[in-house]
C-alpha positions as CSV (number, residue, x, y, z in Angstrom):
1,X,40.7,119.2,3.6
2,X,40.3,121.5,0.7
3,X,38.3,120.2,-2.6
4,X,41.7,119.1,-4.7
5,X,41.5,119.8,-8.2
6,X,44.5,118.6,-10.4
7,X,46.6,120.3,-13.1
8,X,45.4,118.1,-15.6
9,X,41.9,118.4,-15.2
10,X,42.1,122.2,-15.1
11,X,44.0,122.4,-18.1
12,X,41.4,120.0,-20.0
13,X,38.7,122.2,-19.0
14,X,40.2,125.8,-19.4
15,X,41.0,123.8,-23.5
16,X,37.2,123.1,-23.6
17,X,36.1,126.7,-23.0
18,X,38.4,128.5,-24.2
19,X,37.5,127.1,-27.7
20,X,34.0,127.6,-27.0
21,X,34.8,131.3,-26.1
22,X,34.9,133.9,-29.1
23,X,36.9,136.7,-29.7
24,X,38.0,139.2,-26.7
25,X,35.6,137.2,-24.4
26,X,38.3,135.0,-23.9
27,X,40.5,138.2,-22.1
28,X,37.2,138.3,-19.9
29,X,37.7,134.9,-18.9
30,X,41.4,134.7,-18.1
31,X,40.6,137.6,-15.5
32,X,38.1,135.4,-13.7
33,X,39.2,132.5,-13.9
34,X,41.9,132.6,-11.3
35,X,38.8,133.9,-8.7
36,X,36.5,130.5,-9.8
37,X,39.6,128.4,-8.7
38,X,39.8,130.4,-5.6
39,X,36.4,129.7,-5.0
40,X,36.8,125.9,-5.5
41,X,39.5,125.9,-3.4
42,X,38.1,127.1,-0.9
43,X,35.8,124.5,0.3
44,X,35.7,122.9,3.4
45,X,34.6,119.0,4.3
46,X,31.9,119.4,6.6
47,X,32.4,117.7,10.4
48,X,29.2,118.1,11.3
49,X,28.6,114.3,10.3
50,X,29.3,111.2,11.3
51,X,31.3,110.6,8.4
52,X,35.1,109.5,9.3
53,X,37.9,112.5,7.9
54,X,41.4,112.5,8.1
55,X,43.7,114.9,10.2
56,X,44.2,117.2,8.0
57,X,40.5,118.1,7.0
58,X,39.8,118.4,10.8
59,X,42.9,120.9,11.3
60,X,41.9,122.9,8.8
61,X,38.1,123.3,10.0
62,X,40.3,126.1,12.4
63,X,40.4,129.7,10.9
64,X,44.5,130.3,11.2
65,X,45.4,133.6,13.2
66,X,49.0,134.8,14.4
67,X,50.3,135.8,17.6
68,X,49.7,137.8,19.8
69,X,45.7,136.9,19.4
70,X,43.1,137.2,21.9
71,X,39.2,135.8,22.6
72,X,36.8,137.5,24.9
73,X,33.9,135.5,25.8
74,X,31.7,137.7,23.9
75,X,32.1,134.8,21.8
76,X,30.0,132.7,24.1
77,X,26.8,135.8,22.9
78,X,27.1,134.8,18.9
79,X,25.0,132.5,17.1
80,X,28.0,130.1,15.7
81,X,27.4,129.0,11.7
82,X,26.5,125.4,11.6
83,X,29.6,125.2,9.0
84,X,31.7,125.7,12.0
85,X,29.8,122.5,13.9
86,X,32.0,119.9,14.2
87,X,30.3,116.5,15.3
88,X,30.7,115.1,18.9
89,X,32.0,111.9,16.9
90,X,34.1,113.8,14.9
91,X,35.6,115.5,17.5
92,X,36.6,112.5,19.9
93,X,38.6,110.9,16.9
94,X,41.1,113.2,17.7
95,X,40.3,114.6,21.5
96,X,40.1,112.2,24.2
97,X,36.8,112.4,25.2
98,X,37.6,112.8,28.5
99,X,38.7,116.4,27.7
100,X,34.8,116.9,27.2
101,X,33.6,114.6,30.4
102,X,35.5,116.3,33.0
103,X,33.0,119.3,32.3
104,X,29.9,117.7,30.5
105,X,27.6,115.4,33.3
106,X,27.8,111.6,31.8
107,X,25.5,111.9,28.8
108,X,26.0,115.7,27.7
109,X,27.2,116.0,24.6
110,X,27.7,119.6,23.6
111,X,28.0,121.5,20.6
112,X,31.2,121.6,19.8
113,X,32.5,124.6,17.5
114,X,36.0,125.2,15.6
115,X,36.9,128.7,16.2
116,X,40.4,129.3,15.7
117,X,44.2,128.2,15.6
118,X,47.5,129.3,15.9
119,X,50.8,127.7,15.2
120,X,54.0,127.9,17.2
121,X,56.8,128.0,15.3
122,X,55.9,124.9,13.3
123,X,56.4,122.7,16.6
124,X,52.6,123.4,17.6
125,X,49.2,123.9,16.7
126,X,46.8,126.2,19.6
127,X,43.3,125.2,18.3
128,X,40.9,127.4,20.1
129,X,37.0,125.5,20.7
130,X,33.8,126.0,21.7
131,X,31.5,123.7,23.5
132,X,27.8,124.9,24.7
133,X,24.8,122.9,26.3
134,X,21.5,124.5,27.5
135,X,23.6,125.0,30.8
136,X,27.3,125.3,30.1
137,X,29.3,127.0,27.5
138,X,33.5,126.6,27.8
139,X,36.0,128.1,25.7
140,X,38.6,125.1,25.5
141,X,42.6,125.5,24.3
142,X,43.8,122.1,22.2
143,X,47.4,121.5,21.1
144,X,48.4,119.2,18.6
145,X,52.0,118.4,17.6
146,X,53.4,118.9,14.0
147,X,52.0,115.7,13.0
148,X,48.3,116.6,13.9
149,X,48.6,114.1,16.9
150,X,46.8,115.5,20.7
151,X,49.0,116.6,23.3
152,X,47.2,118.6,25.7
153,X,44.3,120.6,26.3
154,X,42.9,123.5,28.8
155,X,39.6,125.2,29.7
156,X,40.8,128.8,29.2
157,X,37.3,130.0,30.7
158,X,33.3,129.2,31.0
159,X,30.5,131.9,30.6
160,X,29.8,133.6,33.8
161,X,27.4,136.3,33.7
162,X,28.9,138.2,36.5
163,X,32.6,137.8,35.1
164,X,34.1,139.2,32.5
165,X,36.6,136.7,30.8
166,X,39.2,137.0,28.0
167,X,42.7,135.0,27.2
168,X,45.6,136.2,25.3
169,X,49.0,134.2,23.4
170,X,51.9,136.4,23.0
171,X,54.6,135.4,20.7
172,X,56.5,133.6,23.2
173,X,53.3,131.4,23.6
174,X,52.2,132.3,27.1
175,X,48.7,132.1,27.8
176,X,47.1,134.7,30.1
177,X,43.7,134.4,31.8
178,X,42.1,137.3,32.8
179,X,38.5,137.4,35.1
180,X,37.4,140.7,35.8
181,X,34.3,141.8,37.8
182,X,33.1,144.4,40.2
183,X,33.2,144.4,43.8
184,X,29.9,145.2,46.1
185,X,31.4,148.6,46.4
186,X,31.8,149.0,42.8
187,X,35.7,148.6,42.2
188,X,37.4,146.4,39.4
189,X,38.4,143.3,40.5
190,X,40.9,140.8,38.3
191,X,42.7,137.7,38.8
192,X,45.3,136.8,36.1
193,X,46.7,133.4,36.0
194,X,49.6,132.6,33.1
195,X,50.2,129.0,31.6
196,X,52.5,127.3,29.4
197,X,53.2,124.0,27.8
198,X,56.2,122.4,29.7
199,X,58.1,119.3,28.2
200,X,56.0,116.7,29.4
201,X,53.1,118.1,27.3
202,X,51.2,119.8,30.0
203,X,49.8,123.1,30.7
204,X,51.2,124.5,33.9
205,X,50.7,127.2,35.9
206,X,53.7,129.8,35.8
207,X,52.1,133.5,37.2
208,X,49.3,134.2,39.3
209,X,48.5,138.1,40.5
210,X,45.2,139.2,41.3
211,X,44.1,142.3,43.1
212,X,41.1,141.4,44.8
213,X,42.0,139.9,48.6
214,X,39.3,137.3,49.0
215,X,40.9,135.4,45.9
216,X,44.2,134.8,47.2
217,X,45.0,132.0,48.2
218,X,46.1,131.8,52.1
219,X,48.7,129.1,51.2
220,X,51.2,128.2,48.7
221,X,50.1,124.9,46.7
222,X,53.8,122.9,46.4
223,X,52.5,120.8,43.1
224,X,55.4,117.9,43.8
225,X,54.8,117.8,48.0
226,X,54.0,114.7,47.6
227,X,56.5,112.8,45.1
228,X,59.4,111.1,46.2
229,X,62.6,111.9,47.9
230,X,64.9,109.2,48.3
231,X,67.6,111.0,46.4
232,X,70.6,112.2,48.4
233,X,69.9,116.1,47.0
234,X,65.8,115.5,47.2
235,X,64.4,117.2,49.8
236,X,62.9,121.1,51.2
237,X,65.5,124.1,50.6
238,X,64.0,127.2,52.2
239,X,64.8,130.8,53.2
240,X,61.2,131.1,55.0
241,X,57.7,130.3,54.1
242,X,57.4,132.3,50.9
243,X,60.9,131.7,49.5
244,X,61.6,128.1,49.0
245,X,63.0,125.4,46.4
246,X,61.7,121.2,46.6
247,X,63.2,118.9,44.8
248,X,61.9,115.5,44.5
249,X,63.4,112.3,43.0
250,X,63.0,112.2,38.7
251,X,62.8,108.7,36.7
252,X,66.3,107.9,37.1
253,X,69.3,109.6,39.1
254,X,70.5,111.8,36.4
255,X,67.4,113.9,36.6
256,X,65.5,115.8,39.1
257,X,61.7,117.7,39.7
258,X,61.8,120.8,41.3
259,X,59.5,123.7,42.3
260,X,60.4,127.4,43.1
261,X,58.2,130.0,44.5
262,X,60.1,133.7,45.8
263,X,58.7,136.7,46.5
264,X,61.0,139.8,47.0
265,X,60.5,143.0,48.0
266,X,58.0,142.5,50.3
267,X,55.9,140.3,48.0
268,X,56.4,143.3,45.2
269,X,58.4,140.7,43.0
270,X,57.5,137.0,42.8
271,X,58.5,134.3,40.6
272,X,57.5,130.2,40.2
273,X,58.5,127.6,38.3
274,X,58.3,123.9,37.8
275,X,60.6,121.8,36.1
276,X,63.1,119.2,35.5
277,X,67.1,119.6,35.9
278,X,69.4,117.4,34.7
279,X,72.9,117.3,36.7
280,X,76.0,117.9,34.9
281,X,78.4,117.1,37.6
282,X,78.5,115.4,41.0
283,X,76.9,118.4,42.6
284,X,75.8,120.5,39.6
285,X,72.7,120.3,37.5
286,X,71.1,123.0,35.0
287,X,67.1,123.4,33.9
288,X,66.6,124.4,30.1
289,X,62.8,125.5,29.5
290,X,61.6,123.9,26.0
291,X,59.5,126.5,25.1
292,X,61.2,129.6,26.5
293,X,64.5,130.4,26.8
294,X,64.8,129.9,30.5
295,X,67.9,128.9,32.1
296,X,68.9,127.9,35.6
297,X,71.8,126.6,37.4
298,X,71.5,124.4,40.8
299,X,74.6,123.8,43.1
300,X,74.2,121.4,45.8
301,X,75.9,120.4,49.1
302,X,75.5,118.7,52.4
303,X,73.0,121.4,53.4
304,X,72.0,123.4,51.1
305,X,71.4,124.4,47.3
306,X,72.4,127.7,45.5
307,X,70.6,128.3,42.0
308,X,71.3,131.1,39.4
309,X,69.2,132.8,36.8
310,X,71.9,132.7,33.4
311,X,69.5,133.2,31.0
312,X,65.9,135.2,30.3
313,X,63.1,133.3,32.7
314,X,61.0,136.8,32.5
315,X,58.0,134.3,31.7
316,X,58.1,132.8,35.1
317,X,58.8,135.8,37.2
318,X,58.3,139.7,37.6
319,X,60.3,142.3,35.4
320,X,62.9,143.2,38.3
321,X,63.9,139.9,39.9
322,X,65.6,136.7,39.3
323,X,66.0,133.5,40.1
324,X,68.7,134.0,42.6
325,X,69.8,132.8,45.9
326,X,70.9,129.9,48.4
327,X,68.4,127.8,50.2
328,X,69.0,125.9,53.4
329,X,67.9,122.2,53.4
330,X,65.2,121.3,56.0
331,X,65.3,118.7,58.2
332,X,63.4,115.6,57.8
333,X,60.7,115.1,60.8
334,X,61.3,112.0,63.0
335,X,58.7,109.3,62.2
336,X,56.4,109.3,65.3
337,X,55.9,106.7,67.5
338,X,52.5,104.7,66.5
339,X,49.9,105.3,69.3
340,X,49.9,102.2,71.6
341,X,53.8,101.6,71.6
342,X,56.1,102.8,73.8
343,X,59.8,103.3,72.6
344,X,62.6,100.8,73.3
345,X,65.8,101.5,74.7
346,X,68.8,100.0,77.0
347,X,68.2,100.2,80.9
């Protein structure tokens, strides 16, 4: 938190001096004056210590930018200022340390450096973070709530000496991933993957494109496969492999998860999404994204589910396609038999 100095004392001491001051040396001061309060002000509490500090003095160790920003990780190549050190215990009084351990072997304790941080229309802070060991250095993405409290956090990339790694926030909040490197043959390469925060506080995956063949995945993951359906509406809605809508049960019967993956135009236009929809009538729900203005209607019948693109989810899809279409509701398989029993039935 910045050194607070109070109206009171500043006026006692601006009395004292300027009595001591003679003549037009007292114009000389009023000019600098303003600059030595600047200067005060601008002091930082160090977190480099073990010594406990509040919220706000840890939020503020982050340099404030506006979006659009973007980091390269050239940043991993500078020689950070210890002033921007912040202590391992420091840090885990506001990050779960498990944030660092998923990346750190049992033991490690990085350096940990404040970079950067954005806000998001007052609803969000993006704190940008370095750790580095003798063996790993990661770029991670923090978000705290307007009340300084941890929601989520990312690694947005690690130093790879044959990768060239940079992320980017645009003003709707989107975070972009792009790896580049060059192929045996000497061609650019890139994979870009594009994330948000949904409204269970998580960062999820929204766009993937990539141009180099051996990244691409063979198979579309389905992120809710494996959540229940006992739901009358929950089930598989597809077209065919690549065009396809689940829905699985939510925490009560007025809600539901789903997940959408399209591509169009022979795989020119694609689109995905994850969400929850709420149903506003016996056979109608609509999804509202939180931090976009994404909306989309479901109809459901015995068979089958229609949805509808009604407002902007150009975050979740390609320029010239929508979220459009009717999807036939697969069949459940039939339990099989358990090996060793035969089935029953009437002579």
């Amino acid at each position: 938190m910045f050194i607070r100095i109070t109206l009171l004392s500043v006026f006692l001491t601006v009395e004292r001096v300027w009595s001591m001051v003679p003549g037009m040396k007292k114009y000389i001061f009023l000019m600098l004056l303003p600059a030595a309060l600047v200067c005060c002000k601008g002091k930082r509490v160090s977190l480099s210590g073990d010594k406990t500090v509040n919220a706000d003095d840890f939020m503020e160790s982050f340099e404030e930018v506006r979006a659009p920003y973007q980091v390269s990780d050239s940043i991993f190549g500078n020689q950070e200022n210890d002033s921007n050190l912040i202590s391992y215990k420091i840090f885990t009084q506001f990050v779960p340390d498990t944030v660092i351990t998923k990346h750190y072997p049992k033991g490690i304790k990085p350096k940990l450096y404040a970079l950067t941080k954005l806000k998001a229309d007052k609803k969000q802070d993006y704190l940008f973070c370095m750790a580095e060991s003798s063996t790993k250095e990661v770029l991670y993405l923090l978000c705290f709530d307007k009340s300084n409290k941890f929601i989520a956090s990312k690694v947005l990339f690690a130093y790879d000496r044959h990768v060239n790694s940079f992320a980017n926030i645009d003003s709707r909040y989107t975070i972009t991933v792009t790896r580049q490197h060059k192929s045996p043959e000497g061609n650019l390469l890139y994979s870009k993957d594009a994330y948000m925060l949904n409204d269970a506080g998580s960062f999820v995956l929204i766009l993937t494109e990539s141009n180099d063949a051996a990244s691409r995945p063979g198979e579309i993951v389905n992120p809710i496969d494996t959540l229940p359906h006992k739901h009358k509406f929950s089930g598989d809605y597809v077209i065919d492999k690549k065009n396809f809508i689940s829905v699985r049960d939510g925490k009560n019967a007025s809600v539901f998860l789903f997940f959408v993956h399209f591509e169009k135009d022979g795989s020119t236009c694609n689109g995905e999404l994850k969400g929850q929809a709420k149903f506003n009538s016996a056979t109608g729900a609509q999804y509202h994204g939180n931090l976009d203005p994404c909306v989309i209607n479901f109809s459901f019948s015995t068979n089958k589910v229609t949805i509808k693109e009604v407002e902007g989810c150009g975050n979740h899809r390609d320029i010239k396609c929508f979220f459009d279409g009717t999807f036939i509701k697969k069949k459940e398989p039939k339990p099989k038999t358990p090996p060793g029993k035969k089935k029953t039935g009437r002579k």
